[in-house]
C-alpha positions in Angstrom: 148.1 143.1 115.8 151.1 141.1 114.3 153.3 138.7 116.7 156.0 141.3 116.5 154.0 143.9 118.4 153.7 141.2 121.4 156.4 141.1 123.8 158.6 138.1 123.8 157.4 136.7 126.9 153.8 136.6 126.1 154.5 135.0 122.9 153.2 131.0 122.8 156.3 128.6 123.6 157.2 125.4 121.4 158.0 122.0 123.0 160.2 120.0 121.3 159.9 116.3 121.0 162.0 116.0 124.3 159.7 118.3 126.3 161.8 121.3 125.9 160.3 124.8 125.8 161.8 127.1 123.0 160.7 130.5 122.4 159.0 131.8 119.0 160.7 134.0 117.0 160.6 135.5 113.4 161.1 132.4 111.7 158.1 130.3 113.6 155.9 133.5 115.1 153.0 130.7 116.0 154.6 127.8 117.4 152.9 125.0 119.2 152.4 126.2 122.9 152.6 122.3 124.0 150.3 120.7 126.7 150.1 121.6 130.0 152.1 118.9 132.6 149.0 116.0 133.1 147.6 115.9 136.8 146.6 112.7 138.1 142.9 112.2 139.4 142.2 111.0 142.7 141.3 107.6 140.8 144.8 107.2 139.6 146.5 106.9 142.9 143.7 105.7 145.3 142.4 102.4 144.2 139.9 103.1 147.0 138.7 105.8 145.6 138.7 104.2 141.7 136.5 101.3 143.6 134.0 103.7 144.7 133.9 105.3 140.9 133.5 101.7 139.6 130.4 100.9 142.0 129.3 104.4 141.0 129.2 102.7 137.4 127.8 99.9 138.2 124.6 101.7 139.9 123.7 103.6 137.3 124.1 101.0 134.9 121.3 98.7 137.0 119.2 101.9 137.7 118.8 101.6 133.7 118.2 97.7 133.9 115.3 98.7 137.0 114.0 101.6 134.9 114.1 98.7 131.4 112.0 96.6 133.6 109.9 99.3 134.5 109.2 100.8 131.1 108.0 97.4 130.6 105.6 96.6 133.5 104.1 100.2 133.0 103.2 99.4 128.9 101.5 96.1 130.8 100.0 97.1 133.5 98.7 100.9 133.6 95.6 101.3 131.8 95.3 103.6 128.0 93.2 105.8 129.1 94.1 106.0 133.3 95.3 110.2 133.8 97.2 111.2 137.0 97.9 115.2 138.7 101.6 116.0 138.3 102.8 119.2 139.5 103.3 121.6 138.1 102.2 120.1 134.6 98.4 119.3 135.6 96.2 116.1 134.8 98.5 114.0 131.9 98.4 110.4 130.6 99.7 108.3 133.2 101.2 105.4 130.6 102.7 108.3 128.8 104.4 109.6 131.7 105.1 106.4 133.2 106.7 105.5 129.8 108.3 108.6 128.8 109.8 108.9 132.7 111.4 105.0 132.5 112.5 105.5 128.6 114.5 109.0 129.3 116.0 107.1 132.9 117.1 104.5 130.9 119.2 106.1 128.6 120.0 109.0 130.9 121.6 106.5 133.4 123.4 104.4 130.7 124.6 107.8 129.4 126.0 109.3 132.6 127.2 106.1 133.5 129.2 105.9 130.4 130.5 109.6 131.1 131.3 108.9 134.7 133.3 105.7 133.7 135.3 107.9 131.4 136.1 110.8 133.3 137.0 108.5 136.3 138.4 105.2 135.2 139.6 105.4 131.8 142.8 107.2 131.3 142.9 110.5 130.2 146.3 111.2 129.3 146.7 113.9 126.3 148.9 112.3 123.0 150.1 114.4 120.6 150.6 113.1 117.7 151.3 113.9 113.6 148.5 114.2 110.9 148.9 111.2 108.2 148.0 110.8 104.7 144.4 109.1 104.2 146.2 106.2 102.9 147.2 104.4 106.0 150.5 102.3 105.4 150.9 99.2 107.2 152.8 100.1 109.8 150.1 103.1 110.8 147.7 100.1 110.2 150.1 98.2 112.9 150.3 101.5 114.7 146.3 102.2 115.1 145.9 98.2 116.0 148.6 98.5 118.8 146.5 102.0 120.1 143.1 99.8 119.8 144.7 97.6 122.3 146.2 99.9 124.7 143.0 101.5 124.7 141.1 98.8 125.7 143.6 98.0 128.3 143.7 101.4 129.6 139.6 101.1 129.8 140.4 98.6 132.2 136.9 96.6 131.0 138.9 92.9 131.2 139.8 94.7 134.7 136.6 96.1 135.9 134.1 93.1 135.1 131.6 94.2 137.7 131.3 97.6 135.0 131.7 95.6 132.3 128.7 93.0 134.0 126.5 95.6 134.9 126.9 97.8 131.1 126.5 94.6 129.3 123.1 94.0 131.3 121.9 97.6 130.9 122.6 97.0 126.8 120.9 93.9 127.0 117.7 95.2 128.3 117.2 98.5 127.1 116.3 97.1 123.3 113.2 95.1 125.1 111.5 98.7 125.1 111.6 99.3 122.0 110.2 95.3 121.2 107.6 96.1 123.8 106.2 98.8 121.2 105.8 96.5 118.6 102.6 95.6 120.5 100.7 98.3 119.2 101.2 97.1 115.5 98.0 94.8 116.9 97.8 91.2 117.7 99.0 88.3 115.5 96.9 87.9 112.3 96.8 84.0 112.8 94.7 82.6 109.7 92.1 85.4 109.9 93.2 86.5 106.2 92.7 83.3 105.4 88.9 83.1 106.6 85.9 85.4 106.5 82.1 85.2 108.3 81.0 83.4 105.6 79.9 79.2 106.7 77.7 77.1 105.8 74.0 77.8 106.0 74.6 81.5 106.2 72.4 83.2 103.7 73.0 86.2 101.5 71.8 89.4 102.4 70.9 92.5 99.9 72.9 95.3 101.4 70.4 98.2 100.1 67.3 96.2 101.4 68.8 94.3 104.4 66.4 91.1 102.9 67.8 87.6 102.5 67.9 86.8 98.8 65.9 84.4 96.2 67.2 82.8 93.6 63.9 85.1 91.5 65.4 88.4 93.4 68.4 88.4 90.8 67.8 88.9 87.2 69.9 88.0 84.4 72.8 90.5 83.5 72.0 92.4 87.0 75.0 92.9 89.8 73.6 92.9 93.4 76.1 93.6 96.4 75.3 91.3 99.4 76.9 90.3 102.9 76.4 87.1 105.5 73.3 86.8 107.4 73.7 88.6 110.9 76.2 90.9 110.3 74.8 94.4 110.4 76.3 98.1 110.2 76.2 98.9 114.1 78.2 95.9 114.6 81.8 97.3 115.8 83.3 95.1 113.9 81.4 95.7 110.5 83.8 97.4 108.6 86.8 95.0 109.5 84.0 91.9 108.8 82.2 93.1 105.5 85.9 94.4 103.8 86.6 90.4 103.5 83.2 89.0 103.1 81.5 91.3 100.7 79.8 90.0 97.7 78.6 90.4 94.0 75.9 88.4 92.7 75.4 88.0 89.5 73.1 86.1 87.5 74.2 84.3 83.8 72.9 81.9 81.4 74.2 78.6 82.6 75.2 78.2 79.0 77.6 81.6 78.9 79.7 79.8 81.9 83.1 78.7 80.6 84.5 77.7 83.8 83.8 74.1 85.2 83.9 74.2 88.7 82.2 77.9 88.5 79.0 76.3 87.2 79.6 73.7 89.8 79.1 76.2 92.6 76.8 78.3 91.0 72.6 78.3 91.5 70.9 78.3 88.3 73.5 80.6 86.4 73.2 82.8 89.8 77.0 83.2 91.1 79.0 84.6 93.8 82.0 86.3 94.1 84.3 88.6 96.4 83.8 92.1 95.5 87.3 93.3 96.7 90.0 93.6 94.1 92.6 91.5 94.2 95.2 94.0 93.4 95.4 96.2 96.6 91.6 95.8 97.8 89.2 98.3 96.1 85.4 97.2 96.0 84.4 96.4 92.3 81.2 98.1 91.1 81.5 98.4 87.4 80.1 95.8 85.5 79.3 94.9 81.9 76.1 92.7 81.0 77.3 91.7 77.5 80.8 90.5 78.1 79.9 89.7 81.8 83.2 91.7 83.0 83.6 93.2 86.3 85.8 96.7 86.2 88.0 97.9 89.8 87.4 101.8 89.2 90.9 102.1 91.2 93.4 100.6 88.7 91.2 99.5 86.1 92.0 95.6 87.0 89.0 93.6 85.1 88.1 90.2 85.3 85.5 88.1 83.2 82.5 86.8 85.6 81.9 84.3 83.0 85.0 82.5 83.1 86.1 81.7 87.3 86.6 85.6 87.2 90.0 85.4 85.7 92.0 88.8 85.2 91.8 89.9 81.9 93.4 93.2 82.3 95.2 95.2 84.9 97.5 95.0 87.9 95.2 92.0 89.5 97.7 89.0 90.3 95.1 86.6 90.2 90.8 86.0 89.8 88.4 86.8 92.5 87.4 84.0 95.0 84.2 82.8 94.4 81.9 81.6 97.4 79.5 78.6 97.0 76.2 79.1 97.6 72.6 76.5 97.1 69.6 77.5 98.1 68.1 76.9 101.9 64.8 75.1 102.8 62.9 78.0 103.0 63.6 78.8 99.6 66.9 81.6 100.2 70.2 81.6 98.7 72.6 80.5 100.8 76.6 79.8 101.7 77.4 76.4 101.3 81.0 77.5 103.0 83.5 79.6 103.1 85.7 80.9 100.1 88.3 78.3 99.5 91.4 80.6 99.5 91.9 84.3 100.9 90.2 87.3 99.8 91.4 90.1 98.6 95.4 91.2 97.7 97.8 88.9 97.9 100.1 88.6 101.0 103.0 86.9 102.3 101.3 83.7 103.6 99.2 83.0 101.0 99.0 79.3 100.0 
């Protein structure tokens, strides 16, 4: 149907820039029907009743502090594994729903506090207005400044500082939840990357036959895998111990060892190094009796036992910590320490 088949005083009217109505015709079939007259809330002309809007705020703004502080207390203080009976929903985690019940209030409240503010106590006069080019001149730069202004004015936040208190507050707090979760990445490392099991007086341990070790249990050009005394596989904290403190001990012809201060803390050609890479952690397990080299199967890093276990090929940033080791009264190999720096990759403390 075209705007000539409606009758005249159905059409849309335009309002021009004074407020007057005129009525469309052939020349402008779809003028602008203009805004309806504005209406004035309650708020407007009761400060009474703009008071009660503003407290109105205010409490659901410090509902969201209360329900902050409870998120909180409820990550602290209810137990992992604690379940409660919620009807209808059945038996449920109670952290969960203790968490998921504060962390929804939380926002919920600052949301519908922020919506009731609006609707209530900011204004909400209609402006028409023109549609500009992108490039914004300097007196629309001038123009959108002045509006920022009048805006904030019109917010009445300078105005209504027990709103602008309480919002502040509720802003404030809510982020804590989120830091709260940052509990669960685990506790502080400290220096234990720095340190593993191994001390002095520990002795080496075969990890097929569980047997402390002498010096006549490793042959020349073999590769044994040992661990510290007293560390065994039903411990619950063997995998976390034995992925720092593994060894490989290997046994060379004193004269075949380049490095100095590698002959220094060897026994009798017999020495001891970390077996995990140190490119991103593997175990090493390849190993080459003539040119004494030790292969990572992951990323083919290799390093030459003969020689402080340098890297001579591969993504390995630097050689594998060696552990010294002497031989005990009773006649076993032995730590005569810890390793001197960290094991394994290298991370952002290391030093």
């Amino acid at each position: 149907m075209s705007s000539q088949d409606i009758p005249e005083e159905n059409l849309p009217a335009e309002q021009d820039a004074h407020g007057a109505v005129s009525v469309a015709d052939e020349q402008n079939p779809f003028a602008d029907p203009g805004l309806p007259p504005h209406e004035h809330r309650v708020q407007d002309i009761d400060e009474q009743a703009a008071k009660r809007s503003e407290r109105v705020v205010a409490f659901l703004f410090t509902l969201s502090m209360l329900l902050t502080v409870g998120f909180i207390a409820s990550y602290v203080a209810i137990p992992h594994d604690k379940a409660i009976f919620v009807f209808p929903i059945g038996h449920i985690n109670a952290l969960n729903f203790a968490l998921g019940l504060t962390l929804g209030g939380a926002l919920f409240t600052i949301g519908a506090g922020a919506v009731h503010w609006a609707r209530t106590l900011m204004s909400d006069v209609e402006v028409a207005d023109e549609r500009h080019a992108i490039e914004a001149p300097p007196e629309v730069k001038a123009k959108v400044l002045a509006d920022f202004k009048e805006g904030a004015k019109e917010s009445a936040l300078g105005r209504r500082k027990l709103i602008r208190n309480t919002m502040f507050g509720a802003l404030a707090l809510f982020p804590l939840s989120g830091v709260m979760l940052l509990r669960d990445l685990g506790p502080l490392p400290g220096t234990k990357l720095r340190h593993t099991i191994w001390s002095k007086g520990k002795l080496l341990v075969n990890m097929n036959t569980n047997l402390p070790l002498r010096p006549s249990d490793v042959a020349v050009g073999s590769l044994t895998f040992a661990k510290p005394e007293g560390l065994e596989e039903t411990d619950e904290e063997f995998q976390t111990e034995i992925a720092k403190a593994a060894l490989m001990i290997v046994r060379l012809q004193p004269d075949n060892i380049k490095d100095k201060r590698e002959l220094e803390w060897a026994h009798e050609g017999i020495v001891a190094f970390s077996k995990i890479c140190t490119h991103v952690g593997c175990p090493i397990s390849l190993y080459e009796q003539q040119t004494h080299h030790v292969l990572c199967p992951c990323h083919q890093s290799t390093f030459d036992l003969s020689d402080g276990a340098r890297v001579i090929f591969g993504p390995a940033g630097h050689a594998l910590p060696q552990l010294r080791i002497g031989v005990s009264d009773e006649g076993y190999l032995q730590a005569l320490g810890d390793f001197e720096e960290p094991v394994g990759p290298a991370f952002w403390e290391r030093g």
